[in-house]
Steps between C-alpha positions, in 0.01 A plus 500: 500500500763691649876586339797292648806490423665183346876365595715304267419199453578401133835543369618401159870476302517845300692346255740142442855714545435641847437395858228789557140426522217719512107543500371785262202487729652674822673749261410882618491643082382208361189451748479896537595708175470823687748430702883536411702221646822405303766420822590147386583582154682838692707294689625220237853545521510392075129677380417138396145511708214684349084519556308474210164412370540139577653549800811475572807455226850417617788512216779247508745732661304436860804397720308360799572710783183584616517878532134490306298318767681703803306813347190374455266617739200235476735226451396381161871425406698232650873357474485086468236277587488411865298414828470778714497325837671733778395235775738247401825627634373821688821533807372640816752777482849573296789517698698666277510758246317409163729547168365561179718365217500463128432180333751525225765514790717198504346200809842496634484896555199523635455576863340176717105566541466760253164560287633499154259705223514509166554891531518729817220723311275144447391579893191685529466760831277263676761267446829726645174565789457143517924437574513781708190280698647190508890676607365535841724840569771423330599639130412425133843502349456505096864401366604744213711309314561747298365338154169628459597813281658335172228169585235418299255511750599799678655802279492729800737516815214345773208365350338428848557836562184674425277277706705440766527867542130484501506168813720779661283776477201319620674356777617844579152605497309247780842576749802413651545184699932564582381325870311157366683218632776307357579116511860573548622783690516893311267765421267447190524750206190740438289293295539713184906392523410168540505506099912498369676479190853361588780549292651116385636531136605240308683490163249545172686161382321287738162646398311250234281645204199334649326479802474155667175318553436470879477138439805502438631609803534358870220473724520752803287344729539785812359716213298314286174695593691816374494327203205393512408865508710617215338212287837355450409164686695181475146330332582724186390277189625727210731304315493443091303166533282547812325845385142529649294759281302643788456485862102460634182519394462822302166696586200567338385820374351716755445847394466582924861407590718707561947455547619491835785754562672215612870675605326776684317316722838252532660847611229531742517162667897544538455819646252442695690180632817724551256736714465216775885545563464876550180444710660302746824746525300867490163412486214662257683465208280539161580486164537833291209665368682559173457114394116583484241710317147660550164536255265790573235582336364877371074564535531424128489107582191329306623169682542331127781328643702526137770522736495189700477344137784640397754419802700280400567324803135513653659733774163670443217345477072571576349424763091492589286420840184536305405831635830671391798467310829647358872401432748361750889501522663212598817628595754291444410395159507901375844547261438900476456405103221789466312248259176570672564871504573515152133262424322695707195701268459763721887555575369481877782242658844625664764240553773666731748369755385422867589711761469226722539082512232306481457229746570113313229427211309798598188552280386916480186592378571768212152572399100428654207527304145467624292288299129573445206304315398694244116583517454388107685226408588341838842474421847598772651855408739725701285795595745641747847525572609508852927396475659443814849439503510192736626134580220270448717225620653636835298845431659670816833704455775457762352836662163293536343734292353502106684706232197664299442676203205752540270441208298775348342361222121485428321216403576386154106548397560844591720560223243398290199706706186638324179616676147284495332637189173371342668188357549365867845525566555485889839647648547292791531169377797323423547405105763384360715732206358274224149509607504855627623605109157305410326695700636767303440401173122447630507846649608657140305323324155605700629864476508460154150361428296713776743836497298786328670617259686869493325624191146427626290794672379404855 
């Protein structure tokens, strides 16, 4: 059965003190050893989150601002228990800028309409792609109120910073769109400005210890699918005496799944949604090859697929017609991690940047392998590798032509080749390795009883 890779669908309370859940199962290190993955307990703000043998262990010190689950990149941490439902109070279009405010600012302070967040850094960059989506040309203004350096949760100037410096950057990347209409009358900013901090202090005496829970707060109903988003939904059940111990069914042991790299491929749906805009203003707009990756293969490959075991997020995976076989790339699910690179027995994988964006979901064909029947046992074996470097799902470039990799190496029985001798042995027929080393041992061992030997006249 083939490798797939598994969302989140089980979340439970990491410990009684704290609003943040998580599911050990969709955790990169704890799934995957080999690979190094420590960005939540990076980004704690307090060094109260750690990752552990038993999963995850948060110390009492956690202050609930959700900085952890922003950096997650499979989403296996979450802030609060709550519904995602975006459909419930999805507007057709804002009409104004969206403001991003602090939840430990006082109600009476806050601007009307904005999404308030436990922290400015608890957004993930899907989720500054996601605003930027929904502001329909108009800005993301993220009031600095200027707290977030001696706060708790923050300890730095701009917590947001980093990954809305990374929204930017991508957004940079797939174009400009300074000419996509406006509700109201002015020019739109290039859609990498369209992310702001603005300057609004306020004195540090108004600023409480704690952060607020969202239920707390009013209901912002022009936003409330921002919220939604964010996880910070009215429907938030997290007080003292209504704690729920886990969210969903948790799944059963399945050696074949895999974690879905669930914030990359949000990136990728915000992007790509964002790329609509700039089709319809310039036309041919695509997304940057930098977001992506390519597997090739060396004449080394033994098709083992040890590889496509080890990815963790099933981005490569086998793949068999019955007559042939080999490993495929589905492109969108590929990190750059190097984990099948570095699993690879005959060091014959390369994992490097793509020169060029793949087309949506695209599946390439890293590696074919012609299977044979071997003439002894019967049994499927790759007897020849023939690796072309094409789409099996849309296998035409956007030339109309195939991108190839000239193969020029002999048949894997070859490797192995030994004339017909007395014992039978014929060249031309396909055996498989384990069979063919049989032959072998049969072939030395007839030597050795019928071989004259050296010290015997003629």
């Amino acid at each position: 059965m083939r490798t797939a890779p598994q969302p989140v669908t089980h979340l439970a309370r990491i410990a009684p003190h704290s609003r943040l859940w998580g599911t050990p199962s969709a955790c990169l290190p704890r799934r995957f050893p080999s690979i190094s993955c420590s960005r939540c307990s990076e980004e704690c703000p307090t060094g109260a989150l750690n990752i552990g043998e038993a999963g995850f262990e948060l110390e009492s010190r956690c202050v609930d601002c959700g900085r952890c689950a922003a950096a997650c990149p499979t989403g296996a941490l979450s802030l609060g228990q709550f519904r995602l439902d975006l459909q419930l109070d999805l507007p057709g279009q804002a009409e104004t800028a969206i403001v991003v405010d602090c939840l430990k600012v006082p109600e009476s302070l806050v601007p009307a309409h904005a999404v308030r967040v436990p922290c400015t850094g608890a957004l993930a960059t899907s989720q500054w792609l996601a605003l930027v989506n929904a502001a329909n040309g108009h800005r993301v203004r993220i009031l600095d109120r200027g707290w977030c350096t001696t706060c708790s949760a923050g300890g730095v100037a701009r917590p947001a910073a980093p990954r809305v410096d990374q929204a930017r950057a991508l957004l940079h990347g797939i174009g400009d769109v300074s000419s996509s209409p406006l509700p109201a009358s002015g020019e739109a900013p290039a859609f990498r400005d369209r992310i702001a901090f603005a300057d609004a202090p306020l004195p540090q005496e108004l600023r409480p210890d704690a952060i607020p829970q969202p239920g707390q707060q009013r209901a912002v109903s022009r936003r409330g699918f921002l919220r939604e988003l964010i996880g910070q939904a009215a429907r938030v059940a997290d007080d003292a005496n209504n704690i729920t111990e886990t969210i969903g069914e948790a799944p059963g042991t399945d050696g074949r799944a895999r974690i879905l790299p669930a914030e990359r491929l949000a990136q990728l749906s915000e992007l790509r949604r964002a790329l609509v805009t700039i089709d319809e203003t310039t036309g041919g707009a695509r997304l940057p090859a930098t977001l992506f990756h390519t597997v090739s293969t060396s004449q080394s490959c033994c098709n083992h697929q040890v590889c496509a075991t080890a990815c963790p997020t099933a981005a490569l995976r086998g793949w068999s017609d019955g007559a042939s076989s080999g490993i495929e790339l589905v492109v969108d699910l590929c990190t750059g991690c190097g984990a099948c690179a570095q699993t690879c027995p005959e060091q014959a994988l390369r994992v490097v940047p793509a020169q060029t964006a793949p087309r949506p979901n695209q599946v390439t064909t890293v590696s074919h392998h012609v299977t044979s029947s071997c003439f002894d046992c019967g049994h499927p074996f790759v007897n020849r590798v023939s690796r072309q470097a094409i789409h099996r799902h849309g296998s035409q470039g956007d030339d109309g032509s195939h991108d190839e990799c000239k193969d020029t190496r002999e048949p894997m029985r070859e490797y192995v080749r030994i004339e017909p001798d007395a014992a039978g042995l014929i060249d031309d027929e396909p055996v498989c390795p384990a069979c063919m080393k049989s032959r072998e041992l049969g072939r030395d061992l007839f030597a050795g009883l019928f071989s004259r030997p050296a010290s015997l006249p003629p």
